[in-house]
C-alpha positions in Angstrom: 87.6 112.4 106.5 87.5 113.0 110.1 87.6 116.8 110.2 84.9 116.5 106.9 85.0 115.6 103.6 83.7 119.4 102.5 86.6 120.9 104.3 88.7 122.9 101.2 87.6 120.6 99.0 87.7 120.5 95.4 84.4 118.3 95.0 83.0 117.5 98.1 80.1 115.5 96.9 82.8 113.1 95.6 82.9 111.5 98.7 79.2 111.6 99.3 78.9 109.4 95.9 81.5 107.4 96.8 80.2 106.4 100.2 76.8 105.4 99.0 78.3 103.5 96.7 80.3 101.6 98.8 77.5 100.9 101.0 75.7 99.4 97.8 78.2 97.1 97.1 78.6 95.8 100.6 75.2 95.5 101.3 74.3 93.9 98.0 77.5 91.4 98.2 78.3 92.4 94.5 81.3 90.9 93.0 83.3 93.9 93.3 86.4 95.2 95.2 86.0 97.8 97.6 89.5 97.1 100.1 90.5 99.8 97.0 89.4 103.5 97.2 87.0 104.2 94.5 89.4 106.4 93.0 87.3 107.3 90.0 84.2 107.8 88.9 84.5 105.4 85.9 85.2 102.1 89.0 82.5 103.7 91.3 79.9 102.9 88.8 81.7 99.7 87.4 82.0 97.9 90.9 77.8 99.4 91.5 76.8 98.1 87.8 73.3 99.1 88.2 73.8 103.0 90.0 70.5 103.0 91.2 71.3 100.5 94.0 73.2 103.6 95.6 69.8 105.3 95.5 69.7 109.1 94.6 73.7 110.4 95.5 75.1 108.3 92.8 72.0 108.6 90.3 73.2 112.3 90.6 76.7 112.8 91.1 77.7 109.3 89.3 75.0 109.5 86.2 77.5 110.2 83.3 79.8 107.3 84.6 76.5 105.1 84.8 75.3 105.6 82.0 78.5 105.6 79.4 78.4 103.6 76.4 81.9 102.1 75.8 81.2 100.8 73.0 79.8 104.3 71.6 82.7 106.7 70.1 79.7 109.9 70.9 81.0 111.6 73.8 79.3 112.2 76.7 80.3 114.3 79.8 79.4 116.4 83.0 80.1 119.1 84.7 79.6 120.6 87.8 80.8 123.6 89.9 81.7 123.5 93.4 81.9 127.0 95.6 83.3 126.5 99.9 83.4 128.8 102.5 85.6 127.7 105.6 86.2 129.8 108.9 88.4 128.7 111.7 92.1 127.5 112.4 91.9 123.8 112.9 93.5 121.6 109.7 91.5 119.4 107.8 92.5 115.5 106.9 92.7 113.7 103.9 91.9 116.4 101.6 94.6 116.0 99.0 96.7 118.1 100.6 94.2 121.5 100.6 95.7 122.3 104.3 95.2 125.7 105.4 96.8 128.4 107.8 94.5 130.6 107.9 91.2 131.7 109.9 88.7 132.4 106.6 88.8 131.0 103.1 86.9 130.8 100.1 87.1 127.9 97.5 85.6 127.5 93.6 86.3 124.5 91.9 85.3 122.1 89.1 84.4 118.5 88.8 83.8 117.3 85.0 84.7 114.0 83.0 84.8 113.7 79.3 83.8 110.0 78.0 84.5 109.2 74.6 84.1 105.0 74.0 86.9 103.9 76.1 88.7 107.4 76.2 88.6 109.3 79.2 89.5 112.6 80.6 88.6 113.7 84.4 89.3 117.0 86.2 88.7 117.8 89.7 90.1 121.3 90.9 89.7 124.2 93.0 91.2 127.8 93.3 90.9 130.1 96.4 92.2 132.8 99.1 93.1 132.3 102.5 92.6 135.4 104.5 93.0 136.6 108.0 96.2 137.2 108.2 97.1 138.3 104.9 95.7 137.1 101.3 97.3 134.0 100.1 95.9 132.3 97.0 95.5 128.7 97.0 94.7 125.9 94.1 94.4 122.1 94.9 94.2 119.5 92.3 93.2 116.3 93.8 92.3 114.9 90.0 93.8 115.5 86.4 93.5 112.4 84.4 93.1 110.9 81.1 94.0 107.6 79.2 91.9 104.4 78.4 89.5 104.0 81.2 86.5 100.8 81.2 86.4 100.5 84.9 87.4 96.8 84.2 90.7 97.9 82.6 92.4 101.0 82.7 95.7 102.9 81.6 97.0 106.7 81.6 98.6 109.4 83.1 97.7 112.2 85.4 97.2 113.1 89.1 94.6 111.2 91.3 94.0 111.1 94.6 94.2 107.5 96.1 92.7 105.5 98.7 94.9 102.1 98.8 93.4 99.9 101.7 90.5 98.8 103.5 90.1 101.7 106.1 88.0 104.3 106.4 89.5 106.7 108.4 92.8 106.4 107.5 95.3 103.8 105.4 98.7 103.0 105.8 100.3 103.6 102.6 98.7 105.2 100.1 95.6 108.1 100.9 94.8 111.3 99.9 95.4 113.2 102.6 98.7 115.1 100.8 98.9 115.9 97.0 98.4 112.9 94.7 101.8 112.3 92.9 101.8 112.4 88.9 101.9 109.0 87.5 101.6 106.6 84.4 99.3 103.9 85.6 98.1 100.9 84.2 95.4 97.3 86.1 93.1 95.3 85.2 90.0 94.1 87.6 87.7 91.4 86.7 88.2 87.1 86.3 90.5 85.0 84.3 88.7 83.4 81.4 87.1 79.6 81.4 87.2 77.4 83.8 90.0 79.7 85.8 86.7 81.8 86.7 86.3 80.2 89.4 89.5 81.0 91.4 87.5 84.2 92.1 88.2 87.9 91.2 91.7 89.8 90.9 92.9 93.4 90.3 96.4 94.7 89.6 97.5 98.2 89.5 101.0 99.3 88.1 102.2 102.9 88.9 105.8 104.9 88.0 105.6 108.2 88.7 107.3 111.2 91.0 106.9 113.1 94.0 107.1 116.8 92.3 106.2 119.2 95.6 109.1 120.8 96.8 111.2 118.5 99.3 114.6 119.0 101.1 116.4 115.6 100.4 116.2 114.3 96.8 114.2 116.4 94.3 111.5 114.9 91.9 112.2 111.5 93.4 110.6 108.5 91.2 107.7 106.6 92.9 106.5 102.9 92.4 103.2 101.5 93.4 102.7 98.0 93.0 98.9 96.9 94.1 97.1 93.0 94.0 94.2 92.3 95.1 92.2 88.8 95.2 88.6 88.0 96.0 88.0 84.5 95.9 84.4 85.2 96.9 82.3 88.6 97.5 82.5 88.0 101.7 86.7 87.6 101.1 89.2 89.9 100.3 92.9 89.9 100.2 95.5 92.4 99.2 99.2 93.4 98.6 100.4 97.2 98.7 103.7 98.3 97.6 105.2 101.8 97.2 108.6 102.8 96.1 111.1 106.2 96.5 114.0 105.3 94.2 116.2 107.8 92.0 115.7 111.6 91.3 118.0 114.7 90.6 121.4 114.0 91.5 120.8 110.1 92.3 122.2 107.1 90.2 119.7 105.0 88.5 118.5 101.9 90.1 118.6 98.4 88.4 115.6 98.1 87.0 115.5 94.1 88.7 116.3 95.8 92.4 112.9 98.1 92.0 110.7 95.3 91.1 111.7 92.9 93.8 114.5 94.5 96.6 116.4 91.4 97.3 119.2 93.8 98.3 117.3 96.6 100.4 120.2 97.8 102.4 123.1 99.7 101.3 126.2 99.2 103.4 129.9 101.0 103.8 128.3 104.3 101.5 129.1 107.6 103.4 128.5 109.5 100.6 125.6 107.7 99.6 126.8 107.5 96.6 125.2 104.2 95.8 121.6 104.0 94.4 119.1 103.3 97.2 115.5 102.6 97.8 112.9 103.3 100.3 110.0 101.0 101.0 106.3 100.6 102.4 104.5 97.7 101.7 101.6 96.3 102.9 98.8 93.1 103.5 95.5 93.5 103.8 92.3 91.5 104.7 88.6 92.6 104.6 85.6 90.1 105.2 82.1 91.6 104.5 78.5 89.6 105.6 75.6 91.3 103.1 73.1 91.3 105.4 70.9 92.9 103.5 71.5 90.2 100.1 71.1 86.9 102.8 68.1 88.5 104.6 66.3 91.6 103.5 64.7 93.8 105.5 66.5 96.5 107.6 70.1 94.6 107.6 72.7 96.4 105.8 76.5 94.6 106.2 78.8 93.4 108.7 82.4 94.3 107.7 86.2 94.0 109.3 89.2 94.4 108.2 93.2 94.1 109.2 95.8 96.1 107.4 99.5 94.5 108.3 102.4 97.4 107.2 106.0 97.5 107.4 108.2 100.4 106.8 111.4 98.7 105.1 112.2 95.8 104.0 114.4 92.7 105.4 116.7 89.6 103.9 115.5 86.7 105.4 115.7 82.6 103.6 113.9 79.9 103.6 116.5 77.3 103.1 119.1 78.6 100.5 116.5 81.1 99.0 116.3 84.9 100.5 113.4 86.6 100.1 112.1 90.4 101.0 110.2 90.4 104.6 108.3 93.7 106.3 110.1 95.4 109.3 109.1 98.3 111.2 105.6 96.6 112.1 102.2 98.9 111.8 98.7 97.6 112.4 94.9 99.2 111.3 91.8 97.3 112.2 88.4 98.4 111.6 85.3 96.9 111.8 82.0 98.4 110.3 78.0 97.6 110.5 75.0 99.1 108.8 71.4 98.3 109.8 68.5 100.4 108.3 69.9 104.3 107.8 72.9 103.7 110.1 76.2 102.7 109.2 78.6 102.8 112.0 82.4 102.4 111.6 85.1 102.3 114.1 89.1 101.6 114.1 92.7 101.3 115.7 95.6 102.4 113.7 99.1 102.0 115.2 102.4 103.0 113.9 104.9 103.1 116.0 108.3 100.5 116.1 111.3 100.8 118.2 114.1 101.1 115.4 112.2 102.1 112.2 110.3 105.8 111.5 107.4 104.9 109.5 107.4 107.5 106.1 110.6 109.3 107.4 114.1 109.4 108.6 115.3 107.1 105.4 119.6 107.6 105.1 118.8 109.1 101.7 115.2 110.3 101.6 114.6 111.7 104.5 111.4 113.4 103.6 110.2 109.8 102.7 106.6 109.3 102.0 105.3 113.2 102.1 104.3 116.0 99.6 104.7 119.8 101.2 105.1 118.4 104.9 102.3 116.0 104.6 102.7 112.0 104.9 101.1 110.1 101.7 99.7 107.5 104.0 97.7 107.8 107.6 97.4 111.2 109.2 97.9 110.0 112.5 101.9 109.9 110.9 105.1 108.2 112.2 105.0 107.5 115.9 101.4 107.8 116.3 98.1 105.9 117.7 94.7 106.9 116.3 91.5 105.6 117.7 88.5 106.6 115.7 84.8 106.3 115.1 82.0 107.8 113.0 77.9 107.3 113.0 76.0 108.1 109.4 72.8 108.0 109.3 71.4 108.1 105.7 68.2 109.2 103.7 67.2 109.2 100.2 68.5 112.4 99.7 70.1 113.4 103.1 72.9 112.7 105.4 74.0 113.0 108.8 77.1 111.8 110.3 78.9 112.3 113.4 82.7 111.4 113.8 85.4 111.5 116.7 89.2 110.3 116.8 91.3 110.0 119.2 95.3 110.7 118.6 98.9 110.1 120.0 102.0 111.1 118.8 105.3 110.9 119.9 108.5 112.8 118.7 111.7 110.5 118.0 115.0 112.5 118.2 117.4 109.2 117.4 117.6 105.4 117.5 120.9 104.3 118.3 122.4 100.8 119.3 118.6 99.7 120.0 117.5 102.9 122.1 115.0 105.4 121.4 115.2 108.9 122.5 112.1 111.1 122.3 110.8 114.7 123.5 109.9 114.5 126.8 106.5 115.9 126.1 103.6 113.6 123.7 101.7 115.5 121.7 97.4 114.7 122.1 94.8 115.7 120.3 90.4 114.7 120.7 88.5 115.9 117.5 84.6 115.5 116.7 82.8 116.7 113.9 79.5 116.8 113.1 78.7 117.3 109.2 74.8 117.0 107.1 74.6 116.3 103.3 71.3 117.4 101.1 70.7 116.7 97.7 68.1 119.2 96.7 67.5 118.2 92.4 71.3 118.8 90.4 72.3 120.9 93.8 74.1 119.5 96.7 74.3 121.3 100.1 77.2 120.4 102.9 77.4 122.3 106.6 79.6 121.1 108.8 81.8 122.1 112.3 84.9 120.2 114.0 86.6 120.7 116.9 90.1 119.7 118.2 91.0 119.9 121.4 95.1 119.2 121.9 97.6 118.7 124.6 101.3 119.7 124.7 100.7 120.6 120.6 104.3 120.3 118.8 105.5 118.4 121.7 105.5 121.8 123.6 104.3 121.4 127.0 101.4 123.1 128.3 100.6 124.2 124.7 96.8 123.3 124.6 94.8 125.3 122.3 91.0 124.3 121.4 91.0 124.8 117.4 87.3 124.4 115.4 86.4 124.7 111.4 83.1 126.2 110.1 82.4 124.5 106.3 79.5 125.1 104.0 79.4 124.4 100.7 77.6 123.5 97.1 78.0 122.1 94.3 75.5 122.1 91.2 75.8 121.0 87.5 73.6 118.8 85.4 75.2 116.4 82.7 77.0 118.5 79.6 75.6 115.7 77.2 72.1 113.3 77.8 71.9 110.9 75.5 
């Protein structure tokens, strides 16, 4: 997000919808979870109910989602194209993994959904050259779905890009700043029935799939997510993350009982590692939200925080006889958020750093942990790293403007050993701003943007101190394939 949602992007304007919709939902109080990325269009619309509360972006860029008839076997779908141009050297964030190494680019993509009663099928892709030096082609697919989608319930197979927490900047698990693994998922979000109603609302998510990009440890290994969420009222939510690296090529199976619930998460006296083996990230997460704007009207938006709680493996401990799974490795990400008229400003702390474990690397077995082509699954910022960041929005009926900055700090871990921690002498530093404006001008929406990043003692190299920027602009256009 930081270095702009448009940067190499397959559909920019997803995030545009997504982020008026969000601010909907808080503002409004609706009974609906948003601790959860928004992954699809098919929840964006189900958590709004009535689009129009997300004004003009999500009548737009949300419509067919909006206005789908489950109960109607006629299908119904959209379309729209999506063309970027990008000059400059400085990496984007959280953009499913469409990194780049060059100086000039060009991306085309597609955004279009098929909706057929329950039946669903989504794509969301993009083809391109990097230039200067040398031509490379370049595809990213942050979404290729289909399966049985209501928005309340939901279950298929494909690649989608994730956002499994409450931050906005970053989250510690599950984002989607690499490439989205392939998975068969499965949830449900909505009340029990009766009386149980009133215990408030819960979603669960199931997902098995595999990590497929290239990786020097364990090829295709297999991925679990495991993801509860509870809302005993609209201003309250709680949440449970889980994520799993277990078996691929050349690895004995797991017991089935071990990857639900690790009891055992530590192999011991296995040289050859011969033995199967797990890595784990798991996760709690809070979020309160005061609708201002429900409770008093006028220019009040909502007054949000949040606390995500992360550990990088898991522990034995008992209470009494029993033993039960505990987090290790300790992270932290705090954020707090506050919209009042036009303006929504966010801020947040995220810190991942502990004294014996590597948060997403260094596993015995999977040493690549939590990462697709070099890239961690989960916060940016990485193992080892502080991020302080901040953005400023201000919002129109069919404009945006929004101004972000992030601080970072990294530090570069050679070996724990016996309970001391040797790094490079040299922390690596970076400042980056951005400053990015949205227009939605009829079916066409516009996106300009530049960031800057300004680093110290890059790679951990000292006196390495370049000042990187990126140039965006881009469209995307398309009306609805089928209007009922």
């Amino acid at each position: 997000m930081l270095l702009l949602a448009a940067l190499a992007a397959a559909s920019p304007d997803d995030e545009v919808a997504r982020s008026a919709a969000r601010r909907a939902v808080l503002s409004e109080g609706l009974d609906a979870f948003t601790g959860v990325g928004l992954e699809s269009d098919t929840r964006a619309a189900a958590a709004l109910g009535d689009c129009s509360l997300a004004g003009e972006w999500a009548e737009q860029l949300l419509s067919t989602a909006c206005n789908r008839d489950v109960g109607s076997v006629r299908p119904t779908g959209s379309l729209r194209t999506v063309a970027s141009l990008f000059a400059g050297e400085a990496d984007p964030v959280n953009e499913a993994g469409g990194t780049s190494n060059s100086l000039l680019g060009a991306r085309v993509g597609v955004r279009g959904a098929v909706y057929s009663g329950p039946m669903v099928a989504r794509v969301n892709a993009s083809v391109g050259l990097d230039v200067a030096p040398g031509v490379v082609p370049t595809a990213v697919l942050p979404e290729g779905w289909m399966g049985y989608d209501t928005g309340k319930h939901w279950l298929g197979f494909g690649q989608q890009s994730r956002w499994m927490g409450p931050g906005q900047h970053g989250t510690l698990l599950l984002s989607d700043h690499a490439t989205a693994p392939w998975m068969v998922n499965g949830g449900l979000d909505g009340h029990l029935p009766g009386a149980l109603s009133r215990a408030g609302r819960f979603r669960a998510e199931l997902g098995l799939g595999v990590l497929q990009e290239p990786r020097d440890d364990v090829a295709l290994p297999g991925l679990l997510m495991m993801d509860l969420r509870w809302m005993p009222h609209p201003v309250f939510e709680l949440g449970l993350n889980r994520l799993s690296l277990f078996g691929g090529e050349g690895r004995p199976e797991v017991d089935f009982a071990q990857l639900l619930v690790p009891s055992e998460p530590h192999i011991y006296d296995d040289p050859d590692k011969e033995l199967p083996d797990q890595n784990e990230l798991a996760s709690v997460t809070m979020r309160a939200n005061l609708p201002l704007h429900r409770w008093f009207g006028g220019p009040f938006g909502h007054l949000s925080g949040w606390w995500e709680y992360g550990g990088e493996d898991m522990i034995v401990r008992q209470l009494g006889t029993v033993d039960y799974p505990a987090l290790a490795g300790v992270a932290n990400l705090y954020g707090g958020e506050i919209a009042i008229g036009p303006v929504v400003a966010t801020g947040e702390y995220a810190r991942l750093m502990d004294d014996t474990f590597r948060w997403y690397v260094g596993h015995r077995v999977y040493h690549d942990g939590f990462t697709q082509n070099g890239l961690v699954m989960g916060h940016y910022g990485g193992t080892d790293s502080e991020v302080a960041s901040g953005s400023l929005a201000v919002w129109g009926e069919r404009w945006r403007v929004r101004g972000q900055a992030a601080s970072v700090r990294r530090v570069a871990v050679v070996e724990t050993q016996s309970g001391t921690v040797a790094t490079l002498r040299e922390e690596e530093r970076e400042l980056r701003a951005g400053l990015s404006a949205d227009l939605l001008l009829g079916d066409v929406w516009l996106n300009a943007g530049y960031a800057a990043v300004a680093f110290t003692n890059k790679d951990f190299v000292g006196g390495n101190d370049p000042l990187e920027h990126r140039l965006v602009v881009a469209v995307s256009a398309g009306p609805e394939l089928v209007r009922r």
